[in-house]
C-alpha positions as CSV (number, residue, x, y, z in Angstrom):
1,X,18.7,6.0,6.2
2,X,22.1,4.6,4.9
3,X,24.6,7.6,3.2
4,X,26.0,6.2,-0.2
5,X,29.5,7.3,1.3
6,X,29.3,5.1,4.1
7,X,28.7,1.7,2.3
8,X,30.7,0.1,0.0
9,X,29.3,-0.7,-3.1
10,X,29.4,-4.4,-2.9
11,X,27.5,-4.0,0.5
12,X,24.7,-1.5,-1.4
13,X,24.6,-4.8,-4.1
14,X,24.0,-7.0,-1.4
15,X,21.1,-5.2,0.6
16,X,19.3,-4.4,-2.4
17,X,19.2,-7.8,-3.8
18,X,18.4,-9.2,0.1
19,X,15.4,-6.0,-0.2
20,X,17.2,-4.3,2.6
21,X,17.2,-1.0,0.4
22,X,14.0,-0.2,-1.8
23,X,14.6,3.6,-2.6
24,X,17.1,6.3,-2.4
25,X,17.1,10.1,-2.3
26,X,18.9,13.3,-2.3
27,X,19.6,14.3,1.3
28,X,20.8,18.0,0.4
29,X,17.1,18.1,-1.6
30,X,15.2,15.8,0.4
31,X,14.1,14.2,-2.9
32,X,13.2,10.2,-2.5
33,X,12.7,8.1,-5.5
34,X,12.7,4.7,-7.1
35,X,16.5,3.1,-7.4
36,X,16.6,3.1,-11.4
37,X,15.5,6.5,-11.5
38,X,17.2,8.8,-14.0
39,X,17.5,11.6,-11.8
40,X,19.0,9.9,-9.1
41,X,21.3,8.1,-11.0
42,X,22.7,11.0,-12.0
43,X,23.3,13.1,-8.3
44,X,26.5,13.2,-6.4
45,X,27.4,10.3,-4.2
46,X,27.9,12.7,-1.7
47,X,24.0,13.4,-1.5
48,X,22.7,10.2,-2.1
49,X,21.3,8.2,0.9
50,X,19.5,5.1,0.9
51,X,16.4,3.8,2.5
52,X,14.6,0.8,3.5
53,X,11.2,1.7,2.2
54,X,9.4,4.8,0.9
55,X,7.8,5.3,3.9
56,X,11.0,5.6,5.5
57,X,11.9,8.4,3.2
58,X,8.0,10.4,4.2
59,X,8.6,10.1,8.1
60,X,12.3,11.9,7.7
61,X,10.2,14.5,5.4
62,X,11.6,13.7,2.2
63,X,8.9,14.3,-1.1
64,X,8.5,12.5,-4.0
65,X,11.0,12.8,-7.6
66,X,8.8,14.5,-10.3
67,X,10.3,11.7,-12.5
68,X,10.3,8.3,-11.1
69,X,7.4,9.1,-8.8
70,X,5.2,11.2,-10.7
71,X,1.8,10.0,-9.3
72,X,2.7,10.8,-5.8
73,X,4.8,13.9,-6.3
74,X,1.7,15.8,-8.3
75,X,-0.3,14.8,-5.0
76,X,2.0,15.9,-2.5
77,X,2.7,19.4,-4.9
78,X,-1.7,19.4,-4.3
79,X,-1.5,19.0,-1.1
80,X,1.2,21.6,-0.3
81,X,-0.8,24.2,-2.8
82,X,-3.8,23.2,-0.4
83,X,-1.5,24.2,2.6
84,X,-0.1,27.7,0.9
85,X,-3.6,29.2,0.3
86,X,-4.7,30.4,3.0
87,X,-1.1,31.3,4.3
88,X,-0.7,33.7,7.7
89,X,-0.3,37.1,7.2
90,X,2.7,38.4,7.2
91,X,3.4,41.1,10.0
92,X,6.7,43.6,8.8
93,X,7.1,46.3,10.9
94,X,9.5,49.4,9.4
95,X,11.0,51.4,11.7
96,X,10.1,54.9,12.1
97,X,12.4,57.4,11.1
98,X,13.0,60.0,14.0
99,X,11.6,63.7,11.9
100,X,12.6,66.0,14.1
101,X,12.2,69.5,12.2
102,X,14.6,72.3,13.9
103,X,12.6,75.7,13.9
């Protein structure tokens, strides 16, 4: 993973055309996608980091842009739905009040 702040942008020009770089994503997100996407064209430089495949961008746990990446996103949203039904339950426990009653 390459931070957009830490390249200059003749050097991001050069590894993109050498197919060094073949998608970016949102680091504060963790949102990969394609490099024309509309989305990502528009984030801060600050949050935009660069990868050398998409399967780059899966192992450090980054999901697919509803935009560019449409196909795989609606399967990865499937697959997460898959993951949230049968959820563990959830165990609160409230304190108990102290009811002393004076007599």
């Amino acid at each position: 993973m390459i931070r957009h702040t830490e390249i200059t942008d003749e050097e991001l020009k050069k590894r993109i055309k050498d197919r060094m770089i073949s998608a970016a994503g949102n680091d504060k997100l963790m949102i990969y996608g394609n490099l024309h996407c509309r989305s990502g064209k528009r984030m801060r430089r600050e949050n935009r980091v660069f990868f050398q495949s998409v399967d780059e961008a899966i192992r450090q746990d980054f999901r697919p842009c509803g935009n560019c990446c449409r196909a795989d996103y609606t399967e990865w949203k499937r697959k997460k739905k898959g993951q949230d039904r049968n959820p563990a339950p959830l165990l609160i426990q409230y304190p108990m009040k102290n009811r002393l009653h004076k007599g």
